[in-house]
N, C-alpha and C positions, 0 to 999 in steps of 0.2 A: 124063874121065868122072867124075862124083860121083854117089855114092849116101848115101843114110842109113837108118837103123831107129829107131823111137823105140819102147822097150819101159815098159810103165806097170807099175812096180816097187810093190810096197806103200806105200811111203816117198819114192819120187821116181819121177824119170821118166829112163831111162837112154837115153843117143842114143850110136848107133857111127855114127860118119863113115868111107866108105870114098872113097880115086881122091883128086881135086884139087878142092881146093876153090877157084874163082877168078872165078866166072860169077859175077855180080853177080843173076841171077836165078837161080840154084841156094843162093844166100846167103840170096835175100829168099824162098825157097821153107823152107828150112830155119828160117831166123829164123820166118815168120807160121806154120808147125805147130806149135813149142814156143811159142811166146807166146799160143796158145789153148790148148794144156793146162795151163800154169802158173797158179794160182789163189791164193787165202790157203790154203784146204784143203791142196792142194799144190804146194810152194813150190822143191823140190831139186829138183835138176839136175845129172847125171854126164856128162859128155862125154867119151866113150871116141875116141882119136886112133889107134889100134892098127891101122888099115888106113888108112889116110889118110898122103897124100905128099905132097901138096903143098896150099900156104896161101896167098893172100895178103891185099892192103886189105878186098877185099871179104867174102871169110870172117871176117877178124879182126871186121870192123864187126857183122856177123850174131852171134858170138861176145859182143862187150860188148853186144849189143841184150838176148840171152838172158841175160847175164847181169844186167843192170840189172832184167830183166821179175822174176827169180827176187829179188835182193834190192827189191823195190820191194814183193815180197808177203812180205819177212821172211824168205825163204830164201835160198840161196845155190847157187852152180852151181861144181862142180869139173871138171877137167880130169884127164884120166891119159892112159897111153899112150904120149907126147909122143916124135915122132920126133925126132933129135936135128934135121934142118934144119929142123925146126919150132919146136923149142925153140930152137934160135938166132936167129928172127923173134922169137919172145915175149921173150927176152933185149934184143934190139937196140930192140924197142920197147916195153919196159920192164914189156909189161903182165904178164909173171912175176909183179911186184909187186900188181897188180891180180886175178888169179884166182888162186886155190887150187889149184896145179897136184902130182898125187901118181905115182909112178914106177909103180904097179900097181892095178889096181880094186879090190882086196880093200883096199888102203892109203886110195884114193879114198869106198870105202863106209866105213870106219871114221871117218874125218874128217867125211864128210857126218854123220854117228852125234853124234861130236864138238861140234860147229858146229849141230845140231840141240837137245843137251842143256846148252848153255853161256845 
């Protein structure tokens, strides 16, 4: 089972992923809600992993969609949270190196802060 929330933060737009993420259409569900809120206006993106257990091709693919929508309008999209058998997908497929990944939300808002004012 997957669920998610997308909260419309002043600054960005915060998403908590809870359950498994692996349905190819709970992926393309989650990808086309944030890709209609993301705008030039606004552009960030917090993805909270903090209930979320499981990942796979198809979540990841959902994941770089939102994130390419976010930097294509000049923003960028963070991750936090990160269960460790999650964070061992993002390791093995290197994309660690490709998202901004931060150990707590308060860590993850400070970098979106960051990355906003750079």
């Amino acid at each position: 089972m997957f669920n998610f929330t997308i909260e419309d933060k002043s600054s960005y737009f915060q998403v908590n992923l809870e359950g498994r993420l692996m349905i190819h259409e709970d992926a393309q569900h989650l990808q086309n809600r944030i890709s209609k809120l993301v705008s030039k206006e606004k552009n960030y993106v917090i993805i909270n992993f903090d209930k979320l257990s499981y990942l796979n091709s198809s979540g990841l693919g959902a994941l770089i969609t939102i994130l390419t929508k976010s930097r294509n309008f000049g923003g960028d999209t963070v991750i936090t949270n990160v269960p460790k058998i999650i964070n061992e997908l993002l390791l093995v497929s290197k994309l660690n190196t490709v998202f901004k990944i931060e150990t707590t939300f308060s860590e993850a808002v400070d970098s979106l802060n960051k990355l906003k004012n750079n």
